[in-house]
C-alpha positions as CSV (number, residue, x, y, z in Angstrom):
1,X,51.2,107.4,90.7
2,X,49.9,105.4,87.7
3,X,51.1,101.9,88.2
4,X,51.0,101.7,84.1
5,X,54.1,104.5,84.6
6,X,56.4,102.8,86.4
7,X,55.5,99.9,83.9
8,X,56.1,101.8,80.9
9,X,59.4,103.4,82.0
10,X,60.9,99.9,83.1
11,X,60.2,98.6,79.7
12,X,60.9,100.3,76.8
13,X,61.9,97.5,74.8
14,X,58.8,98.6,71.6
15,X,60.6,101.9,71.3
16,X,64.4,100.7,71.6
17,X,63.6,98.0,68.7
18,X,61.0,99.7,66.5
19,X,58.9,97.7,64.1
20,X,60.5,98.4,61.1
21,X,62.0,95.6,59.5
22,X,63.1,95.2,55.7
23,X,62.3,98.5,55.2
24,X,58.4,97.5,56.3
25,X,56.8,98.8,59.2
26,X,54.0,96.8,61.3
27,X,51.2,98.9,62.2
28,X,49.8,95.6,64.0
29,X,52.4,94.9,66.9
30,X,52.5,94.2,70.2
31,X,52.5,97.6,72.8
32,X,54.5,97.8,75.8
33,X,52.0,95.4,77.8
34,X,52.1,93.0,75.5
35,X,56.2,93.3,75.8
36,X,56.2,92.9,79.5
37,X,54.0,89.9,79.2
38,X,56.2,88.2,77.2
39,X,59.1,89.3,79.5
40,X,57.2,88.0,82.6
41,X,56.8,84.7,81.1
42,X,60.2,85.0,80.2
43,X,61.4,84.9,84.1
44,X,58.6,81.7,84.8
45,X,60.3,79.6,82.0
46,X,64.0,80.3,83.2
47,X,63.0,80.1,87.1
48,X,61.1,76.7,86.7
49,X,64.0,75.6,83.7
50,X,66.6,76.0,86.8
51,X,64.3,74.7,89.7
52,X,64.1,71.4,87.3
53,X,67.2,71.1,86.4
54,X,68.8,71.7,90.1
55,X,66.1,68.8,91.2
56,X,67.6,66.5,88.6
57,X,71.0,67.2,90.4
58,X,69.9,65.4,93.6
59,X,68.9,62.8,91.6
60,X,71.4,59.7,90.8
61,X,73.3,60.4,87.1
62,X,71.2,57.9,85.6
63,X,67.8,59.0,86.7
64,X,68.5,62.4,85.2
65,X,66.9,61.9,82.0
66,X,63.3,63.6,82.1
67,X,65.2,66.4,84.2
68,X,67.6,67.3,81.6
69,X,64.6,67.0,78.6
70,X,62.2,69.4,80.7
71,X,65.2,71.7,81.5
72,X,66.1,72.2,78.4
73,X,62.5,72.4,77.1
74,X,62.2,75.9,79.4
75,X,65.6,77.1,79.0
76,X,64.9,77.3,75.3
77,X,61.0,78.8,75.6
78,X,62.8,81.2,78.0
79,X,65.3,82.6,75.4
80,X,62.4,82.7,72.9
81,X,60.1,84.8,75.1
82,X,62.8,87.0,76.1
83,X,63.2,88.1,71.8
84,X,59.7,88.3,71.8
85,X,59.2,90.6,74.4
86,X,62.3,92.7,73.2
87,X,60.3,93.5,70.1
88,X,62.7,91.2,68.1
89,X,62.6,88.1,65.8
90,X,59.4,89.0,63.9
91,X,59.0,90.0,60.3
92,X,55.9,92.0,58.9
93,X,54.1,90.5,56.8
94,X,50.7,92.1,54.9
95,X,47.2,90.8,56.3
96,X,45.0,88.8,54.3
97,X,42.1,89.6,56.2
98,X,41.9,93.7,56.8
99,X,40.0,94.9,59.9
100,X,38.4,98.0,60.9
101,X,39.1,97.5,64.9
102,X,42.2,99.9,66.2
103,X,44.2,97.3,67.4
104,X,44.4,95.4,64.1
105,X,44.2,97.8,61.5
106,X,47.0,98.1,59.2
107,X,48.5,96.9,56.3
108,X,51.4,94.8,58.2
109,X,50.9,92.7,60.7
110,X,54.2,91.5,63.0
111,X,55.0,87.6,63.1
112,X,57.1,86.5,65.3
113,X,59.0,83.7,63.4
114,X,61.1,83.0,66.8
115,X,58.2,81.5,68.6
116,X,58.0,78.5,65.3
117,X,62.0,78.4,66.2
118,X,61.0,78.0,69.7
119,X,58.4,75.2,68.9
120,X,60.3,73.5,66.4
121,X,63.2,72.8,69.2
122,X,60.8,71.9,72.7
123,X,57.6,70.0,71.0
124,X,60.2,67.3,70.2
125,X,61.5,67.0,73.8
126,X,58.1,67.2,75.1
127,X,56.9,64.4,72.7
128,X,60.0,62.6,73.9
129,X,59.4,63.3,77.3
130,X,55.6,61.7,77.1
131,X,56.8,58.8,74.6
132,X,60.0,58.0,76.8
133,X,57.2,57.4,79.8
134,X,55.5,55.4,77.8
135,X,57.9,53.3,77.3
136,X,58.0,53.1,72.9
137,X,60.7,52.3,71.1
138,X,62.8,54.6,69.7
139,X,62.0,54.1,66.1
140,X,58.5,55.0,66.6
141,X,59.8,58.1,68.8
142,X,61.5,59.4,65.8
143,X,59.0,59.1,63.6
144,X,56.5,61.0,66.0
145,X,59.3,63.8,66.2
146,X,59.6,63.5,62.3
147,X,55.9,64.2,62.1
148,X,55.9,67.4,64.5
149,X,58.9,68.6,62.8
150,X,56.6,68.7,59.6
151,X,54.0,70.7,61.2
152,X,56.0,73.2,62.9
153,X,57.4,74.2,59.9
154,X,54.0,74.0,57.8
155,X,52.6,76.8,60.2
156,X,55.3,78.8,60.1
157,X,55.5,79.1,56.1
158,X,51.7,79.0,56.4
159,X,52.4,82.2,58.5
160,X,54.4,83.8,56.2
161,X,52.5,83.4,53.6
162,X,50.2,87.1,52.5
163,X,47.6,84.9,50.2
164,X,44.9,82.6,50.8
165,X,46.9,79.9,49.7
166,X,48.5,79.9,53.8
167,X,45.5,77.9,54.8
168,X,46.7,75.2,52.6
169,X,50.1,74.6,54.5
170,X,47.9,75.2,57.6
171,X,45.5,72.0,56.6
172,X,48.0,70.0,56.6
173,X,49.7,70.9,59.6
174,X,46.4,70.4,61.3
175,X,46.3,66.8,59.9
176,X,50.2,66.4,61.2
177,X,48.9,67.1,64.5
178,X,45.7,65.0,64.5
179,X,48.5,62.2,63.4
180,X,50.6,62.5,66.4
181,X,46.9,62.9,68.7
182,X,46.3,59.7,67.6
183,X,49.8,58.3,68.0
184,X,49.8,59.6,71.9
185,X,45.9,58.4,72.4
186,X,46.2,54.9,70.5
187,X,49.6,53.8,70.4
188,X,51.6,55.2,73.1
189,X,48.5,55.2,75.8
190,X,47.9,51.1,75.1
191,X,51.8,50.8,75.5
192,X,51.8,52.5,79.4
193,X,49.0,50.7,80.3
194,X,50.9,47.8,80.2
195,X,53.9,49.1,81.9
196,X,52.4,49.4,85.6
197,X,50.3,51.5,87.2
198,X,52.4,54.6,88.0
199,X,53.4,54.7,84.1
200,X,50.1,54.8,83.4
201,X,49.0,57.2,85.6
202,X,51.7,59.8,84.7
203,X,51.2,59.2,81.1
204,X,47.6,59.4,81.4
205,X,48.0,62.9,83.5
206,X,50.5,64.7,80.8
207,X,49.1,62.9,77.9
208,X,45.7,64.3,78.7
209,X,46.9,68.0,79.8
210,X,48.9,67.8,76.2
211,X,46.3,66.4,74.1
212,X,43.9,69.5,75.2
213,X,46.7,72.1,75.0
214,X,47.5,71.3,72.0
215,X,44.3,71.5,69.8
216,X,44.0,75.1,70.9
217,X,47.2,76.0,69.1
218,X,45.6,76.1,66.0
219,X,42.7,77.7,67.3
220,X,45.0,80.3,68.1
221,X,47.2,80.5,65.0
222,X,43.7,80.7,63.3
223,X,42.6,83.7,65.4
224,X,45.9,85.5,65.1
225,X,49.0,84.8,62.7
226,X,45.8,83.8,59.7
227,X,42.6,85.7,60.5
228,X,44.3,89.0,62.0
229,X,41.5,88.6,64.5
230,X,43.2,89.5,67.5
231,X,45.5,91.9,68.3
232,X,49.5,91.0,69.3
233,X,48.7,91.6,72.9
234,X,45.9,89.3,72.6
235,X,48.1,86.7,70.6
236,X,50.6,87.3,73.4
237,X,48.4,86.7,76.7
238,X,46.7,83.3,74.3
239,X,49.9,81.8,72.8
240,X,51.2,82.7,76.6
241,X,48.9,81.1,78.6
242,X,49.1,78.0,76.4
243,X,52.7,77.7,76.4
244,X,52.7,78.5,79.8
245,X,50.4,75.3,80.5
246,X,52.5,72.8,77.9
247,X,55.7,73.3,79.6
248,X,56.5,74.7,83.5
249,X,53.0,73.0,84.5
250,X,53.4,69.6,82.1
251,X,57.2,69.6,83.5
252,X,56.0,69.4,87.0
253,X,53.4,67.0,86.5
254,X,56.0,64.7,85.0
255,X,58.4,64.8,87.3
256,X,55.9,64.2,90.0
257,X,55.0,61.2,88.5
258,X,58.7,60.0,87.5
259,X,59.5,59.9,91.6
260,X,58.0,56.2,91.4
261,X,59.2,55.6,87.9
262,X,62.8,53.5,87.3
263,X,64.1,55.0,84.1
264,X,65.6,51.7,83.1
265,X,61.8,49.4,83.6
266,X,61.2,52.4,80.7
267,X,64.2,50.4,78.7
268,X,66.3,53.7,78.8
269,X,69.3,51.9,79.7
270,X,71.6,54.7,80.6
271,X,75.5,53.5,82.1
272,X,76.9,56.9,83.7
273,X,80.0,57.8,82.4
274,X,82.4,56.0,85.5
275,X,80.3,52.8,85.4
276,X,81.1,51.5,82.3
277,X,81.4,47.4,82.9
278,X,85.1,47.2,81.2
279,X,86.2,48.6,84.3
280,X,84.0,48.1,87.2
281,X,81.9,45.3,86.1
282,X,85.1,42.9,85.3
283,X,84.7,39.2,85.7
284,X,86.9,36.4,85.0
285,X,90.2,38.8,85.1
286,X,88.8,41.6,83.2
287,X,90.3,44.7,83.3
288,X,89.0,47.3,85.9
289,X,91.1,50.1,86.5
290,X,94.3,51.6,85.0
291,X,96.3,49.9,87.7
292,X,95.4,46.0,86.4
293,X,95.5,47.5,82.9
294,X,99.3,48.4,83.4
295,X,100.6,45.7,85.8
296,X,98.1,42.6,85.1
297,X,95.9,40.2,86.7
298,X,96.1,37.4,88.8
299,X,100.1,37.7,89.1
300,X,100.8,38.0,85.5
301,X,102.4,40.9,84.1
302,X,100.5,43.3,82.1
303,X,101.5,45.9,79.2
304,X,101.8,49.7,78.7
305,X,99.3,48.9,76.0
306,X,95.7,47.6,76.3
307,X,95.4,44.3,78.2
308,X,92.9,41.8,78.4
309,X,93.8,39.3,81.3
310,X,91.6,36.0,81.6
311,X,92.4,33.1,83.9
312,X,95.9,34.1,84.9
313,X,96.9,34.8,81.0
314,X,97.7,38.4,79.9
315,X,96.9,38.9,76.0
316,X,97.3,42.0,73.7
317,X,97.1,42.7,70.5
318,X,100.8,42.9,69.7
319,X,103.3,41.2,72.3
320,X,102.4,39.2,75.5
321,X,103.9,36.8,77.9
322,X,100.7,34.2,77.5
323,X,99.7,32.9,74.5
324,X,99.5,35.6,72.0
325,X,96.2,36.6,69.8
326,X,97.3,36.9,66.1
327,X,99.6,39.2,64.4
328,X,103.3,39.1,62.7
329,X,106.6,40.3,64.8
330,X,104.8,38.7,68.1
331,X,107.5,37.7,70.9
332,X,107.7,34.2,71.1
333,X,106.0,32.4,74.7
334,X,108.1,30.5,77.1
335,X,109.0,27.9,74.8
336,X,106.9,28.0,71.9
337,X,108.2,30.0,68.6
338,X,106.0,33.1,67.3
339,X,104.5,32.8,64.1
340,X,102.4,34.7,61.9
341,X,100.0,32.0,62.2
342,X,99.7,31.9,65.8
343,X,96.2,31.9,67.4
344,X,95.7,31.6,71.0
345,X,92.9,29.8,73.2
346,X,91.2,33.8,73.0
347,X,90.0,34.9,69.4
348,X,89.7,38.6,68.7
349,X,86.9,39.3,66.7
350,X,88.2,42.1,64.4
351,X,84.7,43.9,64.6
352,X,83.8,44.4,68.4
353,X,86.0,45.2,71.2
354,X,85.7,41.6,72.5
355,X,87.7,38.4,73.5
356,X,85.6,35.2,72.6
357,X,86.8,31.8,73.8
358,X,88.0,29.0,71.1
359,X,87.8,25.7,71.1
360,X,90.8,24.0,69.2
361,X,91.1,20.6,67.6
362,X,94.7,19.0,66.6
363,X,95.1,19.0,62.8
364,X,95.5,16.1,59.8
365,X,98.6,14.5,59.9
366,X,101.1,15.2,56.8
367,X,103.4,18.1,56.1
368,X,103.4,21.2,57.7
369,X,101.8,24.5,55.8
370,X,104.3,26.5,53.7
371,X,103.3,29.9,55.9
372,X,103.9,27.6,59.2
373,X,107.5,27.6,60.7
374,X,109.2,24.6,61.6
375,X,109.0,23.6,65.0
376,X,105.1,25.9,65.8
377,X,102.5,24.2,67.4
378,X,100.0,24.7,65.3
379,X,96.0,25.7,66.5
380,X,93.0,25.6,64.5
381,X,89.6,27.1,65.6
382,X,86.3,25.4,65.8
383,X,82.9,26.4,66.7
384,X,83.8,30.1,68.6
385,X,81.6,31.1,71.4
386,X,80.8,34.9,71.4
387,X,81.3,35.8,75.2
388,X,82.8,38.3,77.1
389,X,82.4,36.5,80.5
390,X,83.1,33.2,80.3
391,X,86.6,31.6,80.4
392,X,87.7,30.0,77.7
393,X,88.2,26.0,77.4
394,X,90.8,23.6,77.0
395,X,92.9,24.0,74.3
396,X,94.8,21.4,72.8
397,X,97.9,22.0,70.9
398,X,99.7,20.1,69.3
399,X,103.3,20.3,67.3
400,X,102.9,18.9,64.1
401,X,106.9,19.4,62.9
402,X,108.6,17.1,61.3
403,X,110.8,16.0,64.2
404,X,107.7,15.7,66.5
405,X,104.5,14.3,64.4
406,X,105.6,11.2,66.5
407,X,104.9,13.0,70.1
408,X,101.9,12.1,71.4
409,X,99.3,14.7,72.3
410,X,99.2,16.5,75.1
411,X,96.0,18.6,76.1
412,X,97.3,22.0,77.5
413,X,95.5,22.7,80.9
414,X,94.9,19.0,81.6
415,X,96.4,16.6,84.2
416,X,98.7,13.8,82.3
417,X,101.4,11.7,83.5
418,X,104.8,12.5,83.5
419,X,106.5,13.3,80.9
420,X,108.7,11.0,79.2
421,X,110.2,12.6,76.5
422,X,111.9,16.1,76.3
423,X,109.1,17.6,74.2
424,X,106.7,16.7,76.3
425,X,109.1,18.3,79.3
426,X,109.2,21.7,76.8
427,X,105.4,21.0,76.5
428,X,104.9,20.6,80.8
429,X,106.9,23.8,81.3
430,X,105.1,25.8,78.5
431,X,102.2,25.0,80.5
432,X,103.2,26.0,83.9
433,X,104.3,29.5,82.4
434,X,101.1,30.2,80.9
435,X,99.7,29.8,84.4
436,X,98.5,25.6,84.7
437,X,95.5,25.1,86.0
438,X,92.4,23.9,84.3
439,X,91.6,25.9,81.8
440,X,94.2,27.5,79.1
441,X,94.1,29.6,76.8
């Protein structure tokens, strides 16, 4: 029995999807070997996408990264193969250069526009990939990924194209890839060598593999999609062979080298999703689980709502039993009146989700402010320190009434003597509610 047989009846994918299309039919297509090629790289892609990604799975969350990129990179050239070798996603499209030969004579020649589809997605991610290791900003990443995305889609119109005027678009998507040659030789190679030697020697392994690779696509495209020189199942087995080598074997070779490589000395800083420091990383009576958030810190009652407690004092945005952040219709604090006015030792900055510690001074003597209420001791902010971490400092307050200019001041969270007066009593208690000590807020 003819092993070509048993081929030929297991794929009939050339006669299922014929290769008319728009009413055009190309007499230059691939033949059922060509098909099965396609199909068989088909299964490499998805087997080595999986075998990645199920690699990345016994990795910590974080250390994922390259996993995920290379994954995805071969899922994608896996679904493009598998069109291709179904006779699908091509269009005919009239030969500039008409040749005697068998296998490429004709009027229409079959491009398959799903394979620029496939390149425009996974040269990106494999540019990232190799930038990533190297460790360059993002800015320049983009940019790079900018560049490819220009001469992806150069060579496919230049593809498209029946005149002369294709190798036009194909110049120039020769000069976008000597750009991003130079970018991975020059610029990226000078930035691993600085960061260690197992950066550099992965980046010098994939960058090398991808720099050679990668000049021989427009060889190809030259050969096939432009000069109708070779045949479909030639274009197959070369465009295989090289996309075979740019992603399962480049993939490997990465990941080898990423077993010595922390992600984060690559300044990917990447916080899984349940490691966020608002709730595991709290300091100073931050918040850190849903618990603290609903009953409070440090023995102070918290709030249904969302609660920042610091130094025994429990804050939110609209009532509290501490000294209360801004805002109108505020309950009022053991024994100090709330105002529309009143600030507390925390400031809120209206921007970022952040508590910054205040530091307060007492203000001018003379008559209260016509949007202060009578009897509200007054605060006034100076020089704010933007921290998350650090507790806040003393606060002085003082009541600058009518009825109690004459009181002398009294620096909440500080030792004094006793208190002689009844406002300074009211003051002493206020204190011991918001939680003493020696700091305030």
């Amino acid at each position: 029995m003819d092993p070509s047989d048993f081929t030929n009846r297991r794929n009939n994918a050339v006669n299922v999807n014929t290769n008319t299309v728009n009413g055009r039919t190309a007499g230059i297509a691939i033949t059922n070997r060509g098909s099965s090629l396609y199909f068989a790289i088909c299964a490499v892609m998805g087997f080595t996408g999986l075998l990645y990604l199920a690699l990345g799975y016994m990795k910590p969350r974080r250390d994922r990264l390259f996993h995920y990129i290379t994954a995805g990179i071969l899922f994608v050239a896996s679904i493009a193969y598998f069109t291709m070798g179904s006779n699908l996603g091509f269009t005919p499209i009239a030969v500039e250069f008409p040749r005697s030969r068998a296998d490429v004579r004709g009027v229409y020649r079959e491009i398959f526009y799903v394979r620029y589809i496939d390149w425009f997605i996974t040269t990106p991610l494999l540019l990232a990939d190799l930038l990533l290791t190297a460790g360059l900003p993002w800015p320049k990443i983009a940019w790079v990924v900018l560049i490819d995305w220009v001469m992806i889609v150069l060579g496919l119109v230049g593809a498209l194209v029946q005149s002369r005027y294709k190798w036009a678009y194909y110049a120039v998507a020769c000069a976008a890839l000597l750009y991003i040659l130079y970018e991975l030789l020059w610029t990226a190679r000078r930035h691993a060598n600085i960061m260690g030697p197992h950066v550099r020697r992965t980046f010098q392994v994939c960058g090398v593999l991808t720099i050679f690779v990668w000049l021989l696509y427009p060889i190809a495209w030259g050969l096939c999609e432009g000069g109708n020189y070779l045949a479909p199942d030639s274009e197959a087995i070369f465009y295989s062979v090289l996309d075979f080598c740019a992603k399962p074997v480049f993939g490997a070779l990465l990941l080898w080298g990423h077993r010595k490589i922390n992600t984060a000395d690559l300044g990917c800083q990447i916080r899984d999703y349940d490691e966020d420091p608002a709730v595991y990383e709290g300091l100073h009576g931050v918040v850190r689980d849903k618990h603290d958030e609903k009953h409070g810190i440090n023995g102070v009652n918290g709030t249904n709502r969302r609660v920042d407690s610091v130094n025994g004092v429990t804050t939110t945005n609209a009532r509290s039993t501490g000294i209360v952040n801004g805002g109108s219709n505020i309950r009022p604090v053991t024994g100090i009146e709330g105002t529309s006015r009143m600030r507390s030792g925390i400031h809120r900055n209206a921007n970022e989700d952040t508590y910054v510690p205040d530091t307060y001074v007492a203000p001018p003597p003379g008559p209260p402010p016509d949007d202060d209420v009578g009897g509200v001791a007054r605060t006034e902010m100076l020089t704010p320190t933007r921290t998350t971490d650090v507790p806040p400092r003393d606060v002085r307050v003082v009541d600058d009434s009518a009825e109690r200019r004459a009181a002398p001041v009294v620096a909440v969270g500080t030792e004094s003597e006793a208190p002689q007066t009844h406002h300074e009593a009211m003051r002493a208690a206020t204190h011991g509610a918001i939680g003493g000590g020696n700091h305030a807020v």
